[in-house]
Each structure stands twice: as C-alpha cells, then as structure tokens.
PDB file with one MODEL, atoms N, CA, C and O in Angstrom:
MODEL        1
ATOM      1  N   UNK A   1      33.710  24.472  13.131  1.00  0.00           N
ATOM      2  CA  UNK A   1      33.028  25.405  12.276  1.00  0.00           C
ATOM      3  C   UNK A   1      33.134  26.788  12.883  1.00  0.00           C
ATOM      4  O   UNK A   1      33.233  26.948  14.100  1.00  0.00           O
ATOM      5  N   UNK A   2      33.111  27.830  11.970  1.00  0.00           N
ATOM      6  CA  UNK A   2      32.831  28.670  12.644  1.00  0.00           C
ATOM      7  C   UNK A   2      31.721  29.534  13.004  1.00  0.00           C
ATOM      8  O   UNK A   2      30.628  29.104  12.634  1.00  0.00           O
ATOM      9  N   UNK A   3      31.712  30.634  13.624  1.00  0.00           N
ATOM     10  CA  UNK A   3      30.471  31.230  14.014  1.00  0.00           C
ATOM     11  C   UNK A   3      29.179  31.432  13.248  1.00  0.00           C
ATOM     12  O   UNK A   3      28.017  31.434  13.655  1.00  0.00           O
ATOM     13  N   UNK A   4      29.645  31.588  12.123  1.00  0.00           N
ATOM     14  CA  UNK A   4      28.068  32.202  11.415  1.00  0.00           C
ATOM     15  C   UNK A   4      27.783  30.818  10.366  1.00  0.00           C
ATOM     16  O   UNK A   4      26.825  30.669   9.608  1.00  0.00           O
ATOM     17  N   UNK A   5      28.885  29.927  10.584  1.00  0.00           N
ATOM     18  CA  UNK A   5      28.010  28.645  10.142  1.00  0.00           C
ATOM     19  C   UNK A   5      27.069  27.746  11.267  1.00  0.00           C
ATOM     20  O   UNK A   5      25.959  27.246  11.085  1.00  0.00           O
ATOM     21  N   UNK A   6      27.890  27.731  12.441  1.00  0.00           N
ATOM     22  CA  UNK A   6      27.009  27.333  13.801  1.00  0.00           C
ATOM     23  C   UNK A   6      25.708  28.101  13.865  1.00  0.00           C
ATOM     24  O   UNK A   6      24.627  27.525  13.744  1.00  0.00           O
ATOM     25  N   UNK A   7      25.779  28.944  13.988  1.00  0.00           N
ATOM     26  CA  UNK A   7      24.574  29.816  13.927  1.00  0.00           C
ATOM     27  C   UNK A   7      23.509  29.690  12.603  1.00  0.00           C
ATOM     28  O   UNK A   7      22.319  30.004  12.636  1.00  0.00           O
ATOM     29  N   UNK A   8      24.048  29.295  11.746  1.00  0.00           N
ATOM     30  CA  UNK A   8      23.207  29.180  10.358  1.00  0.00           C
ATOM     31  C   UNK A   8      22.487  27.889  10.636  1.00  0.00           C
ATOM     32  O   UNK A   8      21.295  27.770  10.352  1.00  0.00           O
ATOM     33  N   UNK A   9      23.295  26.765  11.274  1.00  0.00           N
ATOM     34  CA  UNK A   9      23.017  25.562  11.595  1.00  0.00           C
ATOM     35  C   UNK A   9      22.232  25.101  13.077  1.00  0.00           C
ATOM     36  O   UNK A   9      21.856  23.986  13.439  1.00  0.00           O
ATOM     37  N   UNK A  10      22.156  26.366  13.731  1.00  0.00           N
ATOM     38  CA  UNK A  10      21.394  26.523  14.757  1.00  0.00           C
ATOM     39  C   UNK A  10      21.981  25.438  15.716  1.00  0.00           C
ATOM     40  O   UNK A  10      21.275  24.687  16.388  1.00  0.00           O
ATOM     41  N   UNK A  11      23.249  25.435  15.712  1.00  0.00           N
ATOM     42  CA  UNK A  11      24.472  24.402  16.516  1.00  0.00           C
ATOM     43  C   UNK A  11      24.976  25.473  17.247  1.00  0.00           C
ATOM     44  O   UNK A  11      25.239  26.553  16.718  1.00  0.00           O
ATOM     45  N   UNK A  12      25.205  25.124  19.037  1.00  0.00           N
ATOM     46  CA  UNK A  12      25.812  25.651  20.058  1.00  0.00           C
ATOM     47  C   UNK A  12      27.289  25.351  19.729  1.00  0.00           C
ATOM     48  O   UNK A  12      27.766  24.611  18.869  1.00  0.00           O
ATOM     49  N   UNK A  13      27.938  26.213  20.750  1.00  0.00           N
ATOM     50  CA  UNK A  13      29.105  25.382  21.249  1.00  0.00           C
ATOM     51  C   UNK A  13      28.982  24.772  21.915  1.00  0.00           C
ATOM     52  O   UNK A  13      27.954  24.663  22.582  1.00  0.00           O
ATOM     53  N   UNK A  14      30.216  23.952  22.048  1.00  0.00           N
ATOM     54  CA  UNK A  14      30.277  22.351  22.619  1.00  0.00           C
ATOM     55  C   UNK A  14      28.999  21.420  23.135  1.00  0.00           C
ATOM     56  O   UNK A  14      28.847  20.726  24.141  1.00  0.00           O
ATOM     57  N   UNK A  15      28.178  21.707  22.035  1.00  0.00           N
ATOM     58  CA  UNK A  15      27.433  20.734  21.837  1.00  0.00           C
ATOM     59  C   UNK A  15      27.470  19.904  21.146  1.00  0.00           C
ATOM     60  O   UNK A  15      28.132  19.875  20.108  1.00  0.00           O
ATOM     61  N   UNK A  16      26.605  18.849  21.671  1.00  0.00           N
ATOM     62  CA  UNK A  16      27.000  17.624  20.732  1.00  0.00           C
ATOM     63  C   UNK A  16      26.609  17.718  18.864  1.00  0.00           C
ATOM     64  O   UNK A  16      25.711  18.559  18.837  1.00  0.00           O
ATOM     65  N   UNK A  17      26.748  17.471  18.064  1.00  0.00           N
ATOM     66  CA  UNK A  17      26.590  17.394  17.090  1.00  0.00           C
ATOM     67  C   UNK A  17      26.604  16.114  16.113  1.00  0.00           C
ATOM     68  O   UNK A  17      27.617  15.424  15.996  1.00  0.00           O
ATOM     69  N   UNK A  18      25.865  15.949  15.684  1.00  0.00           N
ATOM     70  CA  UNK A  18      25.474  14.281  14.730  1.00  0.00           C
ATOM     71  C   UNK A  18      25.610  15.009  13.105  1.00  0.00           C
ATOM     72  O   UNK A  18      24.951  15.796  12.426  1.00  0.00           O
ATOM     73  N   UNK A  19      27.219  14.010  12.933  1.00  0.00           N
ATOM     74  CA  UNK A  19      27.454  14.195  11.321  1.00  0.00           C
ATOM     75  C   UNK A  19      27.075  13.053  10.274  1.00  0.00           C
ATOM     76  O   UNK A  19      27.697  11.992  10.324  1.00  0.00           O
ATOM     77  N   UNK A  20      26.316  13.198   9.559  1.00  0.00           N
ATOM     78  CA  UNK A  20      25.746  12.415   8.451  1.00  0.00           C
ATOM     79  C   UNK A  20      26.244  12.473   7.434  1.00  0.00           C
ATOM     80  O   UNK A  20      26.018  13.550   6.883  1.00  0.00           O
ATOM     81  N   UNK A  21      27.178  11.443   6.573  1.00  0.00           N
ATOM     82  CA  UNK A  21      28.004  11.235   5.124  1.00  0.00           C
ATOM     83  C   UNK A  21      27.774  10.260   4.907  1.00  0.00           C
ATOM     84  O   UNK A  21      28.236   9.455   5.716  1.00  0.00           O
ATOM     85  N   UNK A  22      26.973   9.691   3.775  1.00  0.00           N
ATOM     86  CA  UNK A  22      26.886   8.818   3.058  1.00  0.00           C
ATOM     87  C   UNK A  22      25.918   7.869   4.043  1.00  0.00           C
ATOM     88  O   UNK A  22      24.809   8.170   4.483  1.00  0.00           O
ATOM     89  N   UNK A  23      26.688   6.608   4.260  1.00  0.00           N
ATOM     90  CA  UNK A  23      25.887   6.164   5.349  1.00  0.00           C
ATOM     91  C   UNK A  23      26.452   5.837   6.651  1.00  0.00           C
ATOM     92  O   UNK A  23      25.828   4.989   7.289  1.00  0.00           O
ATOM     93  N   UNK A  24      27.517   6.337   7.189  1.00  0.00           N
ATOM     94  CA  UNK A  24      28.215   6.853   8.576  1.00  0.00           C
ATOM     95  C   UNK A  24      27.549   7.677   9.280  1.00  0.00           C
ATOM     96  O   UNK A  24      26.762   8.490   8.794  1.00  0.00           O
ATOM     97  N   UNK A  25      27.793   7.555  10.498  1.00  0.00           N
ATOM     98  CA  UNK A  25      27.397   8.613  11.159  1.00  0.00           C
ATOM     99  C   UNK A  25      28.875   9.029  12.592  1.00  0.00           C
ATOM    100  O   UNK A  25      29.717   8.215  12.969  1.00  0.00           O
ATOM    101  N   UNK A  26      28.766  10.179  12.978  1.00  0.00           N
ATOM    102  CA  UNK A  26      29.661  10.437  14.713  1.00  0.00           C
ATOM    103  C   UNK A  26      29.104  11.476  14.975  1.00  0.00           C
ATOM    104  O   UNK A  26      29.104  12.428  14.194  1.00  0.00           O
ATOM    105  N   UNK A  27      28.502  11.489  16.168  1.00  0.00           N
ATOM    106  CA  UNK A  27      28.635  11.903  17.393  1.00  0.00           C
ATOM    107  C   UNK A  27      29.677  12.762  17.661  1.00  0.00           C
ATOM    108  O   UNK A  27      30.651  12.088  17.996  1.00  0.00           O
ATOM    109  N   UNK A  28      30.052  14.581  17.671  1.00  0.00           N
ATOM    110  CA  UNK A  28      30.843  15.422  17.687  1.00  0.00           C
ATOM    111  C   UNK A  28      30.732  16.289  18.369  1.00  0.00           C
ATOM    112  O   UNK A  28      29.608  16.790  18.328  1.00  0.00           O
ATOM    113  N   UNK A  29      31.473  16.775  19.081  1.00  0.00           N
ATOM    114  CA  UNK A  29      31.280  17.877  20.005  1.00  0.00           C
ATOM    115  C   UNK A  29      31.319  19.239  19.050  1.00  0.00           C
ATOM    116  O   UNK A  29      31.872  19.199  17.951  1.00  0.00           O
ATOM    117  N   UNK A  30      30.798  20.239  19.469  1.00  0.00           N
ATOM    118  CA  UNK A  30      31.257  21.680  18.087  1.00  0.00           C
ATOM    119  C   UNK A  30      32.527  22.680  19.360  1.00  0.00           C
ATOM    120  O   UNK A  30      32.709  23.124  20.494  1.00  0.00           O
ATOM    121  N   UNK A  31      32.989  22.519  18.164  1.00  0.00           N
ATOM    122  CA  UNK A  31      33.780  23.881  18.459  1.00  0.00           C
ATOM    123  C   UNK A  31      34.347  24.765  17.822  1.00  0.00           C
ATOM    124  O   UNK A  31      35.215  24.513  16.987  1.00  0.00           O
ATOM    125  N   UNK A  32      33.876  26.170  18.168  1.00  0.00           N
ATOM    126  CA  UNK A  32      33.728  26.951  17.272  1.00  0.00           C
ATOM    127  C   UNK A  32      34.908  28.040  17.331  1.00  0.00           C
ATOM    128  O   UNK A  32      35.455  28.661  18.242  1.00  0.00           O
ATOM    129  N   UNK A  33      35.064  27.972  15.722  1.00  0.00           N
ATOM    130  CA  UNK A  33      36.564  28.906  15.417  1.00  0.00           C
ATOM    131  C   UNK A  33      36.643  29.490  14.232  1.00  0.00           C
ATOM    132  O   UNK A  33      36.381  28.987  13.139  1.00  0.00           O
ATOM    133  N   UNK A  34      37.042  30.659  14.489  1.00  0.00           N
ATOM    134  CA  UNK A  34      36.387  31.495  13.045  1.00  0.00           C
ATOM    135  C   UNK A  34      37.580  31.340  11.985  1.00  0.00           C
ATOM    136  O   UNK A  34      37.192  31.669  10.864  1.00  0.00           O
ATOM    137  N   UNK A  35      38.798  30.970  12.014  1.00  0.00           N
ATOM    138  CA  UNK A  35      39.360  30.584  11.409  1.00  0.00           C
ATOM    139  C   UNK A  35      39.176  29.518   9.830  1.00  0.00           C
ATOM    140  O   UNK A  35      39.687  29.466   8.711  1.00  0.00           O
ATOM    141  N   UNK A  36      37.911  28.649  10.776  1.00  0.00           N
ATOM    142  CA  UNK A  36      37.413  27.850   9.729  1.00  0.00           C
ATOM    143  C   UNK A  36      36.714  28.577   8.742  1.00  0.00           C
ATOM    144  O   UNK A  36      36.122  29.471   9.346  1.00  0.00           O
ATOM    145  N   UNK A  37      36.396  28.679   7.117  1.00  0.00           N
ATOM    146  CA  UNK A  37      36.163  28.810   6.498  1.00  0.00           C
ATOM    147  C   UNK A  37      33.884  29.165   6.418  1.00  0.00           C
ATOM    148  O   UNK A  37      33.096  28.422   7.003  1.00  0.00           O
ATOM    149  N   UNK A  38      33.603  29.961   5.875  1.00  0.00           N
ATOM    150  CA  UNK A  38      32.090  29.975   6.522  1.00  0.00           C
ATOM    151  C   UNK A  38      31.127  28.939   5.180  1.00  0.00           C
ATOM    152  O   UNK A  38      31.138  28.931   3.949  1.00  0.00           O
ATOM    153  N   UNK A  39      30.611  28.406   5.916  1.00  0.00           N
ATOM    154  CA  UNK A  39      30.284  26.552   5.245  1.00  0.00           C
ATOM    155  C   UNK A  39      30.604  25.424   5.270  1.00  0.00           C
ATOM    156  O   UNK A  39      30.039  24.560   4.600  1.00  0.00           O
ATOM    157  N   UNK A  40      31.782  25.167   6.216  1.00  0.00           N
ATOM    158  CA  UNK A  40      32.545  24.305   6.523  1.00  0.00           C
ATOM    159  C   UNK A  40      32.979  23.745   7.379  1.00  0.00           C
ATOM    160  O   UNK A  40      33.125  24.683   8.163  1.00  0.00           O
ATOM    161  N   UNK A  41      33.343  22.859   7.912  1.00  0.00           N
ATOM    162  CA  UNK A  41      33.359  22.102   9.057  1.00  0.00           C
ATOM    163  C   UNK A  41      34.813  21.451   9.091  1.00  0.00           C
ATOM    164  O   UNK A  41      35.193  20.919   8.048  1.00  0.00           O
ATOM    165  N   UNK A  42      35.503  21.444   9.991  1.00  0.00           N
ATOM    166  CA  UNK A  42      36.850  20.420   9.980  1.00  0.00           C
ATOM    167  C   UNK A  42      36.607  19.577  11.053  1.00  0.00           C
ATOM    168  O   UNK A  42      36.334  19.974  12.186  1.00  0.00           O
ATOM    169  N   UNK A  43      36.713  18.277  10.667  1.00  0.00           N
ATOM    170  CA  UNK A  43      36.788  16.892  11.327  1.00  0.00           C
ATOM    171  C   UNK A  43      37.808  16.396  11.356  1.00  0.00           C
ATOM    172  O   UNK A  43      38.049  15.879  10.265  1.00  0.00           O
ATOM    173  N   UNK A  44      38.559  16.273  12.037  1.00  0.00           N
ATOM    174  CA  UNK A  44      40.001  15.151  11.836  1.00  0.00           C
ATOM    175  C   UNK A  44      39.494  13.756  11.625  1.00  0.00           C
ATOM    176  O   UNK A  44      38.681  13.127  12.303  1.00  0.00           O
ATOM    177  N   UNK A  45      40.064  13.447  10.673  1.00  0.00           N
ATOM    178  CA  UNK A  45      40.390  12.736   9.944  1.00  0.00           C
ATOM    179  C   UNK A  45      40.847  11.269  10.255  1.00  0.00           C
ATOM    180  O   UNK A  45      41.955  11.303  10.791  1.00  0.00           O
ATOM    181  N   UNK A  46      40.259   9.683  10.067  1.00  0.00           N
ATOM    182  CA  UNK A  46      41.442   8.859  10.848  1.00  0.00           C
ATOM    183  C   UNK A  46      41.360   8.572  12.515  1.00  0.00           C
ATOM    184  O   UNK A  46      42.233   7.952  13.123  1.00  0.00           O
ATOM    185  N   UNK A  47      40.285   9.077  13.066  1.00  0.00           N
ATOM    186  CA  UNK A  47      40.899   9.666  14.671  1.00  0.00           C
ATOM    187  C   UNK A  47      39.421   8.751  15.353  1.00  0.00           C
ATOM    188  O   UNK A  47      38.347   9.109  14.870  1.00  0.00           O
ATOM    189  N   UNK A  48      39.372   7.618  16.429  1.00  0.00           N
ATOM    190  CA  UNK A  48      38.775   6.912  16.777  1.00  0.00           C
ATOM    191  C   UNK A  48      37.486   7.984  16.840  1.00  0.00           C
ATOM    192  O   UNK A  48      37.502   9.025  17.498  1.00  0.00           O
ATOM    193  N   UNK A  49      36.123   7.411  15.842  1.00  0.00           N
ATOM    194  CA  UNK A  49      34.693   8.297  15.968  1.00  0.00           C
ATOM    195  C   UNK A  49      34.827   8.829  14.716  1.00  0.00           C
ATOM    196  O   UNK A  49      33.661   9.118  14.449  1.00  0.00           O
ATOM    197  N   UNK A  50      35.465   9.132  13.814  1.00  0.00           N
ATOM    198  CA  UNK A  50      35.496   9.949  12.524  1.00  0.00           C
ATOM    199  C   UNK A  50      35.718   8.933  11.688  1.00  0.00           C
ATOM    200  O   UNK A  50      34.863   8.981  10.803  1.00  0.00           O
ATOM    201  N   UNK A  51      36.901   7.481  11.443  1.00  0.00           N
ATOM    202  CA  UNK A  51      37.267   6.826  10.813  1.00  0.00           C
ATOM    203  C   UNK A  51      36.065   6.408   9.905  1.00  0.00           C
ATOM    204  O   UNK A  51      36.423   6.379   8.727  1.00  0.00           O
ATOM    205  N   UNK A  52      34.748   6.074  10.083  1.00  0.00           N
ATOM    206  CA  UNK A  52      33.857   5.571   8.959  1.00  0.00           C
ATOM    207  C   UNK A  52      33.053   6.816   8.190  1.00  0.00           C
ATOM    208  O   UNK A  52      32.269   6.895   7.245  1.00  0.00           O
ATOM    209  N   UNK A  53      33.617   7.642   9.022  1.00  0.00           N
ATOM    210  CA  UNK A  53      33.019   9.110   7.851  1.00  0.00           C
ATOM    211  C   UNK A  53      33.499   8.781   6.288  1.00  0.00           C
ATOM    212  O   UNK A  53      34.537   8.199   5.972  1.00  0.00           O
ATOM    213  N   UNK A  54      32.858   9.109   5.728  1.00  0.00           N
ATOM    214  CA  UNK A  54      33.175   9.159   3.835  1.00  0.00           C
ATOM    215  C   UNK A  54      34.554   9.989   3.304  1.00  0.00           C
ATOM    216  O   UNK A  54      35.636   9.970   3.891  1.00  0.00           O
ATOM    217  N   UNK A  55      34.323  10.556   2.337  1.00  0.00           N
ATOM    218  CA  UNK A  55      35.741  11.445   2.207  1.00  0.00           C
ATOM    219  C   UNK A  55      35.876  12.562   2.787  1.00  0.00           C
ATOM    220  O   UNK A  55      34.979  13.225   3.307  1.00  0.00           O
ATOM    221  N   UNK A  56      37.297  12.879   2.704  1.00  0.00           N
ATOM    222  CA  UNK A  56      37.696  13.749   3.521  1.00  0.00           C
ATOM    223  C   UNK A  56      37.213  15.126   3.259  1.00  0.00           C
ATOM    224  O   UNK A  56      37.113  15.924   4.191  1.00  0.00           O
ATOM    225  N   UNK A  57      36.826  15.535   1.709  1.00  0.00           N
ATOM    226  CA  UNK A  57      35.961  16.753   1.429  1.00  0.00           C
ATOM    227  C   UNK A  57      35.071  16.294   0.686  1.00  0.00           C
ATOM    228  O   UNK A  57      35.095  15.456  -0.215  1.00  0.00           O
ATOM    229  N   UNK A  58      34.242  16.937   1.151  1.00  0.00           N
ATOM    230  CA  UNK A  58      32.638  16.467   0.308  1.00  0.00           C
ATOM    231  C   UNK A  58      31.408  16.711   1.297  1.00  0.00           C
ATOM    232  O   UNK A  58      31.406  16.802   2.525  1.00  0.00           O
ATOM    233  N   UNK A  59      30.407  16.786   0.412  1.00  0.00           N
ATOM    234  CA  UNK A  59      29.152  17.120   1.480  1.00  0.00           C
ATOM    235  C   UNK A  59      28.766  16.060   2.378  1.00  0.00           C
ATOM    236  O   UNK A  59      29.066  14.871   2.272  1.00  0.00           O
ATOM    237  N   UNK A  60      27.851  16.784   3.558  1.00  0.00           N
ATOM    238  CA  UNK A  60      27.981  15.914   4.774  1.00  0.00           C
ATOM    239  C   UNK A  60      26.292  16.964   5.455  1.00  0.00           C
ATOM    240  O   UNK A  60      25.935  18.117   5.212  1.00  0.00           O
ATOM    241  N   UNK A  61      25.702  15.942   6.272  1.00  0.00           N
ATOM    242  CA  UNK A  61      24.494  16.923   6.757  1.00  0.00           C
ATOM    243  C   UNK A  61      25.049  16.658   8.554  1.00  0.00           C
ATOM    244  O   UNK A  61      25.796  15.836   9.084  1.00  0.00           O
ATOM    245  N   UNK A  62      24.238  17.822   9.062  1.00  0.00           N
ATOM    246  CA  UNK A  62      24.485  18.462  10.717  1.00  0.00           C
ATOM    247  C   UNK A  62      23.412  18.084  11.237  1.00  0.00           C
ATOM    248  O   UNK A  62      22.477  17.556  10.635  1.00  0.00           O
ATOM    249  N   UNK A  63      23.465  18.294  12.225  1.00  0.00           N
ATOM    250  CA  UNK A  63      22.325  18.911  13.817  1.00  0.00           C
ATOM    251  C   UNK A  63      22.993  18.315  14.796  1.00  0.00           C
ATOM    252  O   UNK A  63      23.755  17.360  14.945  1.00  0.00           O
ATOM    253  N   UNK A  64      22.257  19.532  15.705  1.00  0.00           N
ATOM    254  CA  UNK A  64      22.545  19.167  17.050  1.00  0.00           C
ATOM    255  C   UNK A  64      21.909  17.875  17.562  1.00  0.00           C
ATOM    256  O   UNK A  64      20.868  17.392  17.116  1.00  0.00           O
ATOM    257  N   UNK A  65      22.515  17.466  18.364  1.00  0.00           N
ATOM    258  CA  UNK A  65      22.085  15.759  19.054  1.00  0.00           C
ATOM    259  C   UNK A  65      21.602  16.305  20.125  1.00  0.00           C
ATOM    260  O   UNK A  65      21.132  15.601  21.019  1.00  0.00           O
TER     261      UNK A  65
ENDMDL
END
C-alpha cells in the first residue's frame, strides 16, 4: 500500500498486518510504496500465506496485528 493509505489505516511499515476476505485470513508484513494506487493494497497472489485469500480484486478489511 501506499503512504496515505497506511496512514489512513493507521498501519506502520513493516508491520505486521492481518488481512480479512470473506472468511480467510494472512498475516502480512506492510510495505509501503507509493506507486500503489491510494485505497489499495497489492498481495501476490497464489504465493504460500495469500493462497486462501478470496478474489484477486475485491474488498478486503486491515489492521495492524
């Protein structure tokens, strides 16, 4: 994510972060890059810890762990 969504979300860097979709959950480190879009989050996709996340775009809830 980037900066002024971390900050909106009151999420550090490389802190841990707990993503909530549907009924999945992972455990994520943040790292922050302004590149990303502001509201948005990129998760890879597929990648051991993300695989039971829901779809690939769609809403999803945060916080820090």
């Amino acid at each position: 994510m980037n900066g002024a969504t971390a900050t909106l979300n009151q999420v550090d860097s490389q802190a841990e972060v707990e993503i909530v979709q549907g009924d999945f959950r992972a455990t994520l480190v943040c790292v922050i890059d302004d590149r990303v879009a502001d509201g948005c989050v990129y998760i890879p996709a597929g990648v051991p810890g993300t695989e039971l996340l829901g779809p690939m775009v769609g809403p999803l809830t945060m916080s820090q762990a």
